[in-house]
N, C-alpha and C positions, 0 to 999 in steps of 0.2 A: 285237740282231741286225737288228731294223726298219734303224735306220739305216745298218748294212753294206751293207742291201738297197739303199737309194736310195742308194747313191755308186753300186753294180755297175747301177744301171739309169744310172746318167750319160752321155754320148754316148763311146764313146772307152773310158771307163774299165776295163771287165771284160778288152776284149781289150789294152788296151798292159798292163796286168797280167800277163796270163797270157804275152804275149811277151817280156814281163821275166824271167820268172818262169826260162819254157824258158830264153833266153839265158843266163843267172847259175846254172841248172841244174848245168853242171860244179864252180860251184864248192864244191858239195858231195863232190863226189868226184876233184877233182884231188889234195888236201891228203892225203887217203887211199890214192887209189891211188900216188900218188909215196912213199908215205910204205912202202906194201906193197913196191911194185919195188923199191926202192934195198935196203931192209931183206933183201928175196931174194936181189938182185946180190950185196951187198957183205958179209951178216952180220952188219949193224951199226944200233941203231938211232940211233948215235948219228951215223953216216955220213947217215942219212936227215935228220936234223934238221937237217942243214948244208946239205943241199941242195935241203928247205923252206925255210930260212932266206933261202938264196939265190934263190928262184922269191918269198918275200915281200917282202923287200927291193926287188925289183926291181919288184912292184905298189905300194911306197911311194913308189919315188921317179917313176916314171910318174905316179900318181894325181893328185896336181895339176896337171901339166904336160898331159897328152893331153885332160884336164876342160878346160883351159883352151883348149887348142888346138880345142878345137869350138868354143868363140865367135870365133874365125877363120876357119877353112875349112868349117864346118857339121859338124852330129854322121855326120852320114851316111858323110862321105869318113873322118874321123878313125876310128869305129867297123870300115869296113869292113878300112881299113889294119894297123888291130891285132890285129884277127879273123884275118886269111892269116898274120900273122908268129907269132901267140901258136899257133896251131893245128897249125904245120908244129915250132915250136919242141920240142911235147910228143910230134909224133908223131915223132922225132928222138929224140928222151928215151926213149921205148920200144922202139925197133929196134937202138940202137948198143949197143956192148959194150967198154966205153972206161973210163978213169979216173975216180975221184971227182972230178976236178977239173973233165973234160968235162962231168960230170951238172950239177955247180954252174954252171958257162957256160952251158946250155941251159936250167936254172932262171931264172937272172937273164934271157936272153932273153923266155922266157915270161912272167916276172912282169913285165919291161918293158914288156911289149907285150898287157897285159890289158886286153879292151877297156873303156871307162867306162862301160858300162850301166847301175849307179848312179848316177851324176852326170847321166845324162841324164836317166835318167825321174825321177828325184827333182826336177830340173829343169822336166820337165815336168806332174808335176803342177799346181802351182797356174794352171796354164795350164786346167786342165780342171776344176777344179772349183768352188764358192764357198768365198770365206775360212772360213764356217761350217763348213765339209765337208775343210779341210785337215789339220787334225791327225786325224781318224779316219782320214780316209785314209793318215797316213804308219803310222798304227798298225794299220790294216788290213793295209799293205803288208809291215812289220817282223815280222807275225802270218804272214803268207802263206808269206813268203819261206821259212820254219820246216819247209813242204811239201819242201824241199831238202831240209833233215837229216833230216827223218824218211824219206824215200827212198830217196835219192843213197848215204848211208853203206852200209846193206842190200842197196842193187842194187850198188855196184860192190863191196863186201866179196863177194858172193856169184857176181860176173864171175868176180873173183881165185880166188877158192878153186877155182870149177870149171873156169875156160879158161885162167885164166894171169895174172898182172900183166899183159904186154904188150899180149895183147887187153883190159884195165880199161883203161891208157892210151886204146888207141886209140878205145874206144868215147867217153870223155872227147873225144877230136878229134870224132868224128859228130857228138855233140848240141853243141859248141862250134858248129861250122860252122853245121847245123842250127837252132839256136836265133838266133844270131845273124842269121842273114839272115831269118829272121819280124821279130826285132825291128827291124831295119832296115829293112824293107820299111814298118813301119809308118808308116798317114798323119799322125801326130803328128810325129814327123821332120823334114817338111817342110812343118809347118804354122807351128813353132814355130820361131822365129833366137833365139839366145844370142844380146846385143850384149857385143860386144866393147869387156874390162874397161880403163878406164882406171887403175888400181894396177896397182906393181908387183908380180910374183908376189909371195905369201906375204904382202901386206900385210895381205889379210882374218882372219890369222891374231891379228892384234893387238886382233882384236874377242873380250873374255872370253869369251861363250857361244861362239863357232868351238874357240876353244881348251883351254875347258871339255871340250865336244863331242868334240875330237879324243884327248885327254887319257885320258876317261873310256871311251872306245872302244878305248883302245892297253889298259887294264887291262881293258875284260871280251873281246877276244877274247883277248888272252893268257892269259885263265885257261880260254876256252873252248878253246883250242888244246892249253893243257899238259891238260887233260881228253882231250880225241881222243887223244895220246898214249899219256896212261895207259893207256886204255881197253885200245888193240889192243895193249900188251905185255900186259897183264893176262892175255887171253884168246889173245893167238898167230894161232897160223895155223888152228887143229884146227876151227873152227866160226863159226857166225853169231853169238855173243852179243854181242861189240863192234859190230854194226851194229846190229845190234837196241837196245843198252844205250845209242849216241848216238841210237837214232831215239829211244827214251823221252825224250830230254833234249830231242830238239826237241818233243815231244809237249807238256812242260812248257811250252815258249818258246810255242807256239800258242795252247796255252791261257793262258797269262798273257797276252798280246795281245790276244785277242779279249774277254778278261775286261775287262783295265784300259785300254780303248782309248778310252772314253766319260770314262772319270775327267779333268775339268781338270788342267792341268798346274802345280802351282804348284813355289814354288824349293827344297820337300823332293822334291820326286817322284823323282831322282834317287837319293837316299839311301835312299826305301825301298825302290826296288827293288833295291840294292847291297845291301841286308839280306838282302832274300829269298836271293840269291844266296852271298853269305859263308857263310849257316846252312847251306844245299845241300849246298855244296864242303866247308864243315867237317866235313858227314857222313861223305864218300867214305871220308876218312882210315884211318876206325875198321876196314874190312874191304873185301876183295876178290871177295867173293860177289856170284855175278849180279845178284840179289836186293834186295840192301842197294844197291848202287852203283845200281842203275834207280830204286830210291826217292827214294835222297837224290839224284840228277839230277834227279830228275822233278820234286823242290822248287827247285833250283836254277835250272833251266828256266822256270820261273814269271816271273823277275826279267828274265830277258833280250830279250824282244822290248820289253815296255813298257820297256827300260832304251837302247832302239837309238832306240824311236819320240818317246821324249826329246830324246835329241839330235838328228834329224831335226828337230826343230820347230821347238825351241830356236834352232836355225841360221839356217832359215829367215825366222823372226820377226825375225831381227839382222842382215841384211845386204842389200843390193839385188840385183835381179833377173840384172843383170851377173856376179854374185861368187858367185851358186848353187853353179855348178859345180863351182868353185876351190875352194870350199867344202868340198864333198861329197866333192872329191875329198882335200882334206887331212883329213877325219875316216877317209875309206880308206885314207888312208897312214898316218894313227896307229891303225888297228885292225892292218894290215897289219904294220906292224912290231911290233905288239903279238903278233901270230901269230907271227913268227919268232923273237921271244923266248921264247914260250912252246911253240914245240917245241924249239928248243935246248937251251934249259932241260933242260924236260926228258927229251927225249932223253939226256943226259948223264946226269940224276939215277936214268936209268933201269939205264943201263948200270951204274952205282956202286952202289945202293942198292937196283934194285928199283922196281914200278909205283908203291909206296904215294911214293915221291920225285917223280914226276907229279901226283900228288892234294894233294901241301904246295905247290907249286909255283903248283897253280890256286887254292888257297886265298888264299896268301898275294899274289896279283894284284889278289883279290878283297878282301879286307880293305884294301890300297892305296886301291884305286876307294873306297869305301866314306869311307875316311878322308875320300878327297879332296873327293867329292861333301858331308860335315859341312863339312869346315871351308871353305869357298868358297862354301857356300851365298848368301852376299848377291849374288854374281854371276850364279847362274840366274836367270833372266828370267821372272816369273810372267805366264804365259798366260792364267790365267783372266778369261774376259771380254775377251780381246785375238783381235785377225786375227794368224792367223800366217803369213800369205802376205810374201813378199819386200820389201823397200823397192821402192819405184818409182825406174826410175833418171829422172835430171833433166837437161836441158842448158839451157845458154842458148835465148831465144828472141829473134832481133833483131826490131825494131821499128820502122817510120818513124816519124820525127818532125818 
């Protein structure tokens, strides 16, 4: 903890934290409360998964694209543009009384137009701190962000139950707005320029650790998705245990963060924590007792923030200072559409079989990752004893002669 302490005394660093933090705040409770509404409106949870799927899809394919678009016109104008469109988007989503098909258009708007508050401040980190203090820091950050689920789930499950879905939506708009414009406001912002990437989009993709990164990211929110699912058919509408049951699960994620966030990164590091995780989610299977599902979360949890602050690094270490963003932002789009497959999913398997068809679902994502992070291992990139701060970008320098 020493060392947590000297990053949060770093100039800069506690507070673009805690305005990341606030900002990316909804998005603990957008996935839930659209997932409560739709489920109310329509009587279906499989209705709802299509039109998560459709608000995820639309943060995937944004995510590279708006990441990139701030090394053109500065994070500040691109953040603030997506902030008014994603924010009017949801509070539209919550007032209208229209077809499944409208909720799916007003989904894909939103998720089009999410702002990149990861891709920036991940960006700017290595700007604020030394190469020695980068990876605790992304592991600090992957540790923190965990303050969301364990929150966001509880507060807006417990909007929902007592004022309505509508007002969970809109409160989701407040701290959007809200949050946003602290983080914007912030002097990091405008201290820092993205330069503006000379590749084409997606070419950074072709570097193994981005694609690793992005890969391994599509398989653990997809199992952390088909988990959220489960959770709130399991338990219904009757009570708080499904907010409480995903807040245990971030509780896990905190704590494994703050635990393995010193540990060097070498090219198993991905694999054990895909362990930790597969054992977790293979628990759920066995029963749907409060009880048993908080525990074997609470193991599963363990695996997932060290398993996020991997790939964060990893990335980092592999590409120049230019291709951060584009970066960050395609491991968002492959967590992102790892989301909408893992509520689809199981949304579906919910309706046909039952919550224990959500619990196989995030298992078998998790076994995937697992596989994937064994046999690929010679392409993770061993950290240990290395800077994992960005390549420097380079240009010509003319010369008289």
């Amino acid at each position: 903890m020493a060392g947590y302490r000297e990053l949060l005394r770093a100039p800069g660093v506690a507070r673009i934290i805690a305005a990341q933090l606030t900002a990316r705040f909804p998005s603990g409770m957008t996935s839930l409360a659209i997932l409560l509404h739709i489920e109310h409106v329509t009587g279906s949870y499989g209705s709802a998964g299509l039109v998560l799927a459709a608000t995820s899809v639309g943060q995937a394919i944004a995510g590279p694209v708006t990441s990139r678009w701030m090394g053109v016109w500065g994070m500040r104008r691109v953040l603030t543009l997506t902030l008014a469109v994603c924010a009017a988007s949801i509070a539209l989503l919550a007032v209208l009384d229209v077809p499944l098909w409208v909720y799916m258009a007003l989904g894909l708007i939103a998720g089009l137009s999410t702002p990149p508050v990861q891709s920036a401040v991940r960006t700017i980190y290595p700007k604020m701190v030394t190469s020695r203090q980068l990876t605790p820091l992304f592991s600090l950050d992957a540790s923190l962000q965990e303050i969301i689920w364990i929150i966001a789930p509880v507060l807006i499950t417990f909007v929902a139950l007592q004022a309505g879905t509508v007002p969970g939506l809109l409160l989701v708009v407040v701290i959007l707005i809200g949050g946003g414009a602290w983080f914007i406001s912030s002097p990091e912002l405008g201290r820092v320029r993205i330069p503006r990437s000379r590749r084409s989009l997606g070419r950074v993709l072709l570097k193994p650790p981005v694609m690793l990164a992005t890969a391994t990211g599509f398989l653990l929110i997809g199992a952390c998705s088909a988990v959220e699912a489960g959770v709130v058919a399991s338990f219904g509408h009757g009570g708080l245990e499904s907010g409480l049951v995903l807040a245990v699960f971030a509780v896990g994620s905190l704590a494994g963060g703050l635990s393995f966030g010193h540990i060097p990164i070498g090219r198993w590091a991905m694999a054990r924590r895909f362990l930790i995780v597969t054992v977790g989610l293979a628990a759920t299977i066995f029963s749907l007792n409060a009880w048993w599902l908080g525990g074997s979360l609470l193991v599963a949890g363990i695996g997932i923030a060290p398993a996020l602050a991997v790939m964060f690094a990893i990335t980092s270490a592999s590409v120049k200072f230019s291709e951060t963003a584009e970066a960050y932002g395609w491991i968002g789009t492959g967590q992102l559409i790892g989301a909408a497959a893992g509520s689809a999913i199981a949304g579906f398997l919910i309706d046909g079989v039952g919550p224990q068809g959500a619990y196989v679902a995030a298992t078998l994502f998790a076994v995937v990752g697992l596989v994937v992070a064994v046999t690929c291992v010679q392409w993770f990139p061993d950290l240990r004893g290395r800077d994992a701060s960005p390549i420097p970008d380079t240009a010509p320098v003319h010369t008289i002669t």
